[in-house]
N, C-alpha and C positions, 0 to 999 in steps of 0.2 A: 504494500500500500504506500502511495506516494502522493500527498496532496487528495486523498479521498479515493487514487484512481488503481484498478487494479494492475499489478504487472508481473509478466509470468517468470518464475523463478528459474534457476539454473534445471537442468536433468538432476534427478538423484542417483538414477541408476551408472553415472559414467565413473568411473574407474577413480579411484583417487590420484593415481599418477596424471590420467588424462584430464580431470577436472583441472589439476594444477597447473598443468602443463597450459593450460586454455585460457587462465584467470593471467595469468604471465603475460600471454600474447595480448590478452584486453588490457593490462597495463602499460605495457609497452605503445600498443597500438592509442590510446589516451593521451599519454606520453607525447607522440606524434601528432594527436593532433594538438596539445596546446603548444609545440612548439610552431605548428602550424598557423598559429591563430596570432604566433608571434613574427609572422614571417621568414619564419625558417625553415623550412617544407612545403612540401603536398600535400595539403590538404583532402584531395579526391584519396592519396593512396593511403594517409592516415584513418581514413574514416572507414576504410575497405578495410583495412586492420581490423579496426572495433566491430565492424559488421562481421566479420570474418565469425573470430574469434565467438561473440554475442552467437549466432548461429550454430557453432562448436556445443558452444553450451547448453544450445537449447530453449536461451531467452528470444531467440527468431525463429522464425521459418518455419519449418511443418512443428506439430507438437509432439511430443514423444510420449503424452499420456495415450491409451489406449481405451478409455472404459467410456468415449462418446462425447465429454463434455466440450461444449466449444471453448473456444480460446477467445476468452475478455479482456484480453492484453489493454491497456488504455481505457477501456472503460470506466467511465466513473459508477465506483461499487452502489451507489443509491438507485441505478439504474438496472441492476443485475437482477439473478436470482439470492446474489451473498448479500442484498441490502440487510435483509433482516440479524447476518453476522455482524455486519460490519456498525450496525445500528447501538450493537452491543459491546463492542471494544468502550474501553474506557478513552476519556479526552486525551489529547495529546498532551506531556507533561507530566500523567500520571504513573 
């Protein structure tokens, strides 16, 4: 949850080597783009990083759960079916 809205989590089933291996590459590729943003790069091949890497994961692309539910990535949760969870989380700060 980020600002109300929902966002889909890393895979749990991938390998702990390869989760790491993958969280590395989204640092790195981060890394690139804020040097990017400092004029010191590619921007386009920084962002192909993160996307890369983000898809690796499992935060993009097709979803790796299996059991039908769709994917509400961005969704704001008051608009879902999780409104009624998410109604019940305590305030932020708590």
């Amino acid at each position: 949850m980020v600002r109300g809205r929902l966002w889909r989590c890393s895979n749990p089933h991938l390998a702990e080597a390869e989760r790491a291996a993958l969280v590395a590459e989204l640092m790195d590729g981060r890394r690139s783009v804020r040097d990017a943003k400092a004029g010191r790069g590619d921007m386009a091949a920084a962002r192909a990083k993160v996307d890369a890497a983000k898809r690796g994961l499992g935060e993009r692309g097709p979803v790796w759960w299996e059991d039908g539910a769709p994917d509400l990535n961005r969704h704001l949760a008051k608009n879902t079916p999780y409104a009624g969870w998410y109604d019940a989380l305590p305030p932020d700060g708590d």
